[in-house]
N, C-alpha and C positions, 0 to 999 in steps of 0.2 A: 539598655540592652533589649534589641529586641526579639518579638514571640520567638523566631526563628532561629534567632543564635542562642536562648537558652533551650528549646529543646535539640540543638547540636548540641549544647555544653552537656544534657542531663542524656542523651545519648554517649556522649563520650566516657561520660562517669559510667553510665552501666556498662561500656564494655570493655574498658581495662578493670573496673571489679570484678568481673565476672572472669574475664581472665586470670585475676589475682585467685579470687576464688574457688579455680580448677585443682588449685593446693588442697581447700576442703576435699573437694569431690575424690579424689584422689588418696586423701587421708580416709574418707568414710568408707571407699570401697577394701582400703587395703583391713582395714580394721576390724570390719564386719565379716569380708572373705571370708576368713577361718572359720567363723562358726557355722556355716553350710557345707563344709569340707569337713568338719573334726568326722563325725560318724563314720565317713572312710579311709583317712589317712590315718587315724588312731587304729583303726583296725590294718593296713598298710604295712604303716611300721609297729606294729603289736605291743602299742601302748594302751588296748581299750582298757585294763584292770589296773593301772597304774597309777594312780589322782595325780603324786609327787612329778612325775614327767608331764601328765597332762596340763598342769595348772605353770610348770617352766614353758613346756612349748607354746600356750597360750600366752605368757607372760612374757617370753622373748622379746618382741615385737617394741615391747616398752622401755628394754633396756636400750635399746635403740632408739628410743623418742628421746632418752636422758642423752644420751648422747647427742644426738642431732638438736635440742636445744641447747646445752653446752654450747657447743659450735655454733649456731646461730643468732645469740643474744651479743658475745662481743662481735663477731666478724659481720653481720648487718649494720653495728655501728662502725666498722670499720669499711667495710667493700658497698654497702649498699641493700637496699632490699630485694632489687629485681636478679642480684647475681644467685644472691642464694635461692632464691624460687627459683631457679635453674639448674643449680646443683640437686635441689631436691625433687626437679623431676626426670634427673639419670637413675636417680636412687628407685625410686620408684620402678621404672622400667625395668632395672637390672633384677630388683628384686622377686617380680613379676614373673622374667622369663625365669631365672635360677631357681624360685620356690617349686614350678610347676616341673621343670624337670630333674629332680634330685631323687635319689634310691635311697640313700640315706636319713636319719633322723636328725645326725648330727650337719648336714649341709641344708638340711630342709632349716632347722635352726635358725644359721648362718645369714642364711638369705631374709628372713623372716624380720632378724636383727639389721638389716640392710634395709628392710622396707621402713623397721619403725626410728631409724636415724631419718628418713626422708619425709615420716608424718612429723618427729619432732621440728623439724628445720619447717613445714607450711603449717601447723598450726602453731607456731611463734608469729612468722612472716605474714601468712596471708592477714588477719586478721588487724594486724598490726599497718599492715601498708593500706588495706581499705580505710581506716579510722584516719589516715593520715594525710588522704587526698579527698576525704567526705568532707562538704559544710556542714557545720553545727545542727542546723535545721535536720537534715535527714542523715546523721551519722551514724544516730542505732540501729536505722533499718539499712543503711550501708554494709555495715559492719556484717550486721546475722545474714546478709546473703552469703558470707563464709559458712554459717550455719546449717544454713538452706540446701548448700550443696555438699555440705557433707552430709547430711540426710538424704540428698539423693542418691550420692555416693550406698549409702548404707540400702537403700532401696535397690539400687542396679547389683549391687553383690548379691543381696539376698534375693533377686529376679533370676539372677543369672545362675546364681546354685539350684533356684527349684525346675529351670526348665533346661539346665547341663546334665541335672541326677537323673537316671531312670527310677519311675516307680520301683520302692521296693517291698518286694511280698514277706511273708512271713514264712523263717525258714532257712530264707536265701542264704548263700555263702558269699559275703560280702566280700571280701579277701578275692575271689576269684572272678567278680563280677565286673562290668563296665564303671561303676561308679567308684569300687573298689582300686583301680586298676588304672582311667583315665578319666574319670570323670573329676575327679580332686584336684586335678591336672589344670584341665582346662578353665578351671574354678579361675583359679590365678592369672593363667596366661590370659583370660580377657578383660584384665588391665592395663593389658600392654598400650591397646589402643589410646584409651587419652590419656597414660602415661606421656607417649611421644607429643600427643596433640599439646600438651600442656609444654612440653621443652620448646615447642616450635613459636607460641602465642608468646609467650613471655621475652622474644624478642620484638614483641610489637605497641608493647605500653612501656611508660615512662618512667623513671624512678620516682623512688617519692619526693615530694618538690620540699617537704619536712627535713628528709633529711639533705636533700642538697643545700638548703638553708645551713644546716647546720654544718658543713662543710664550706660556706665561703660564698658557694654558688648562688647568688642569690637573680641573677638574669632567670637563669635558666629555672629556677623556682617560680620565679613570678610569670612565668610563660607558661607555664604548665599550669598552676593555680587560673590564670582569665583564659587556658581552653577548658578548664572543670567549671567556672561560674562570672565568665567576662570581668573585665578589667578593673571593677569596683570590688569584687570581692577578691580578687589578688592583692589591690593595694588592700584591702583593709587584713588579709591575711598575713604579708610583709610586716605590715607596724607591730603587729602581736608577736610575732615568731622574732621579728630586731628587740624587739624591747624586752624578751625572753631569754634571744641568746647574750644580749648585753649584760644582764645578772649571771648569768652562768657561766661566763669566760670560759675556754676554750677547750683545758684540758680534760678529756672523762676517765675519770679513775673508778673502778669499784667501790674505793673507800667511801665514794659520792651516796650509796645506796643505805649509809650506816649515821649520817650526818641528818640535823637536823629534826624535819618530821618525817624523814622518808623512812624510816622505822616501822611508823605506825603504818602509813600508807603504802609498804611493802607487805605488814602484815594483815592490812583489808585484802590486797591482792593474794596473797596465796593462801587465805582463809576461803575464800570465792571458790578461787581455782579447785581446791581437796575437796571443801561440800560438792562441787558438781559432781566432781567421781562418787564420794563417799556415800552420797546419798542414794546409789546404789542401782541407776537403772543402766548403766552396761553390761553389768551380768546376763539381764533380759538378750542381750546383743549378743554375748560372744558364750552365753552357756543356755540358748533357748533350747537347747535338745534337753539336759536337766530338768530347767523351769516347767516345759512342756508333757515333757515325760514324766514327773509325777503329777500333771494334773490327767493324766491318762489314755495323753493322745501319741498314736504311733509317730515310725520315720517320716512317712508322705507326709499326714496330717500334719506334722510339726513344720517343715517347710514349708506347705503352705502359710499357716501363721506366723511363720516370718513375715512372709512377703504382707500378710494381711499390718501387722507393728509396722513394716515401711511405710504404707502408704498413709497409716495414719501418723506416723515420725514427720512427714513433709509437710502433709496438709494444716496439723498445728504448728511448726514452724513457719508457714506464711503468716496465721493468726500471730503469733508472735511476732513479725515483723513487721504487724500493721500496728501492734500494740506498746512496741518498747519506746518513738517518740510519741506516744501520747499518754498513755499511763505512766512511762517511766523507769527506771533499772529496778529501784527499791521495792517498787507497788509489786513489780512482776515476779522478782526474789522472793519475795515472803507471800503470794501466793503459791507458789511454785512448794518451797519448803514447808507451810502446811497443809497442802492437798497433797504431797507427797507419804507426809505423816502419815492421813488418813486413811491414803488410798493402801501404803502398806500394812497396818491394822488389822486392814479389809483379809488381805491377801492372807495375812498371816492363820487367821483365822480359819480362811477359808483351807488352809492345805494341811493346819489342825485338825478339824472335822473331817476332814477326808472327803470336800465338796471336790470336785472334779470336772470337767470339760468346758461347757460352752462357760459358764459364773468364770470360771479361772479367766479365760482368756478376756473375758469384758474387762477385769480388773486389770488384767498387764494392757492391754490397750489403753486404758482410763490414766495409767502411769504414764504409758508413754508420753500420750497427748498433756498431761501436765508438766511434764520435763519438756516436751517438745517445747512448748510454748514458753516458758519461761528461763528457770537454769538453763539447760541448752547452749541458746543465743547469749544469753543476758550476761551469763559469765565470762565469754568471750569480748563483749561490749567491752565491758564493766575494767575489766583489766588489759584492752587496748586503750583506755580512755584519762585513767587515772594518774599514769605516771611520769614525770617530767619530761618534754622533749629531747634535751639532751640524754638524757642516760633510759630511754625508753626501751631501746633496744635490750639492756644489760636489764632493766627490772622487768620487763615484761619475760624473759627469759628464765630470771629465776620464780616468776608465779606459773610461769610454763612446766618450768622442771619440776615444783611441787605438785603441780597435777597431775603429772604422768609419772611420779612417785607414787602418789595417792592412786591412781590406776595401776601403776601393778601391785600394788599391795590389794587392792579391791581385788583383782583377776585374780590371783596368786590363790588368796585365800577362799575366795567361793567354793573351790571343793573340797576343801577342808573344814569350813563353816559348815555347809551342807549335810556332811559326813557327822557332824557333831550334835550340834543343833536341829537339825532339818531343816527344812526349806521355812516351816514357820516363826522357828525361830531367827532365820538368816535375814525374813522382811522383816520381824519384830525390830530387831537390831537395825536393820537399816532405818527402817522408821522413827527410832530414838536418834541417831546424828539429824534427819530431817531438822525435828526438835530442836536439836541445838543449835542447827544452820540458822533456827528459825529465830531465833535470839541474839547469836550474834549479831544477824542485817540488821534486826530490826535497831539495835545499840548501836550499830559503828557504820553502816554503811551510808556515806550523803548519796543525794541525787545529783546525777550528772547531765541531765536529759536537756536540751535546748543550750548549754555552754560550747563555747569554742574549748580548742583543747589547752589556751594559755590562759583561757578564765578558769579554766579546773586545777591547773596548775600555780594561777594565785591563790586561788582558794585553799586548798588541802598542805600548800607550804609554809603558809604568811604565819 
């Protein structure tokens, strides 16, 4: 193969991932929105004294991700990858315009639950369709470029909350004001834009050549695999995926996910999935007005330091993506899960003593950037990578739904935690799951780093 047609091929891979990957972007903006709009629309619809509404209307969003992975784990092994990353960016858009223009608390809801059936359908899919047209070689940093953009995703929300809000003084009647009134508005509606950009792209990349294999197709498989990395790694791609689907015969039943050892290797995958939630850094995401506000900083000053956590969300997520094929899923899991420990410790300490300002915010940055870099991506890898190609769709699905079970149970409770506990107590406690994250990987979780995806699957079933 020569110079020329592999960097065609590794140009063509980076642009249907990154297309696949607009599903991230999309999920991190919808995600993050709300927490640079709660301080007006809570005041809007006159829920600012309420925790019990505030912690459902935050939480809504996720009952919609359980749904939208429901639906996405059998129907991608039925219709395909690329249909449903097109359902999921109507959803997106509808949600987008509907949340921005509603009066109501109970249709702001509605829409809300609209958006997160459309994050559950692209973080099942995207993730899942990058692993599946990546070489072995460069899979894990394929893969976290889902990651990547949904960090940017989370960057362009919380950008576009700090320069839609107008400054706000001390005083003001929020209720009456532009932020109060249309700036919460506008929050929403400017995801409309790569909303549509994402439904338009995704009639432009191919399905995934895994699963057309696994449907019969196997031409059109092997045509797609030699334009990702020319004709030798098609054929050698073919012989793995025939000799894969020849043990697995035909039929995919659920009952397929309870056989065998897919038990256990159901239970690596949705142990993964909850620690990423549980260990506690989207709170920082979708309750930084809290977080921030007992470390003593106002409304402006708190939006800023969103936007300050974005841009360091992104920039340790590329260090992660330089680092998951070379140190590994495992290496990067269990530093991730006790610099997490320690960094919440810190935190906890610090909001015990009643330390406050610039100390506070080093530490949720120092969180971030250790989440960033590692759980993050790693989880996402980790659980597109493990589970049998035939029934990948149906297991990755149900460690999806355990995750975004595990988030809203995370969002649900932060302000009732908070309320109870305090804030120091609510990192103490988070820092203790780190702890146990940190035990289990280090016990049950193999390394997958340099396998194709039917050497992982010798491996973990034999």
């Amino acid at each position: 193969m020569s110079n020329t047609s592999k960097e065609h091929s590794k140009m063509y891979l980076v642009l249907i991932s990154l297309v696949s990957a607009m599903g991230g972007l999309l999920f991190g903006y919808d995600w993050v929105v709300i927490g640079g709009a709660k301080p007006f629309y809570e005041v809007f619809f006159s829920i600012e004294n309420a925790p019990l509404m505030q912690g459902w209307v935050m939480g809504s969003a996720i009952l919609g991700c359980l749904i939208g992975v429901m639906v996405s784990g059998r129907w991608s092994d039925k219709y395909g990858r690329r249909s449903l990353m097109m359902v999921a960016s109507v959803l997106f858009t509808l949600s987008a315009i509907g949340t921005g223009a509603v009066n109501h608390i109970n249709w702001f809801i509605f829409y809300r639950i609209l958006g997160g059936v459309g994050i559950g359908i692209a973080s099942n899919l995207s993730p899942m369709y990058i692993a599946e047209i990546s070489p072995r070689s460069v899979r894990g940093r394929f893969v976290s470029i889902n990651q990547l953009t949904i960090v940017i995703g989370i960057l362009a929300a919380q950008l576009a909350n700090w320069l839609i809000a107008d400054p706000v003084v001390a005083g003001e009647d929020i209720l009456n004001s532009w932020n109060g009134q249309m700036g919460w508005r506008w929050m929403f509606w400017a995801e409309i834009i790569p909303a549509a950009a994402f439904f338009i792209l995704t009639f432009f990349i191919p399905e995934s050549p895994r699963w057309l294999a696994m449907q019969g197709q196997y031409a059109k498989a092997h045509l797609i695999f030699s334009k990702i990395g020319g004709e030798g790694h098609a054929n050698d791609e073919m012989k793995e995926i025939r000799e894969t689907a020849e043990k697995d015969g035909d039929k995919v039943r659920f009952s397929m996910l309870l056989k065998g050892k897919m038990p256990k290797i159901l239970m690596i995958g949705i142990v993964i999935a909850v620690f990423q939630q549980w260990c506690g850094i989207n709170v920082i995401f979708n309750y930084a007005q809290e977080v921030f506000s007992a470390a003593g900083y106002g409304v402006s000053d708190i939006l800023f330091n969103i936007v300050v956590t974005g841009v360091t969300n992104v920039i340790f997520t590329l260090v992660g993506m330089y680092l998951v094929d070379k140190l590994g899923r495992r290496g990067l899991l269990i530093i991730g899960s006790v610099g997490l420990a320690i960094i919440y410790a810190v935190m906890g300490a610090f909001y015990y003593l009643q330390v406050s300002g610039f100390a506070v915010l080093i530490m949720v940055v120092a969180a971030i950037a250790c989440y960033a870099m590692t759980l993050a991506p790693v989880a996402w890898v980790v659980i597109s990578e493990i589970f049998p190609n035939r029934i990948r769709g149906m297991a990755m699905a149900v460690a999806t739904f355990a995750l975004w079970f595990a988030c809203f149970v995370l969002t649900y409770t932060f302000p009732l935690l908070n309320n109870s506990l305090g804030a120091h107590g609510t990192f103490w406690l988070y820092g203790l799951i780190c702890v146990g994250g940190f035990l289990f990987i280090y016990k049950y979780l193999p390394e997958t780093k340099g396998k194709s995806l039917e050497q992982i699957e010798e491996e973990l079933t034999k």
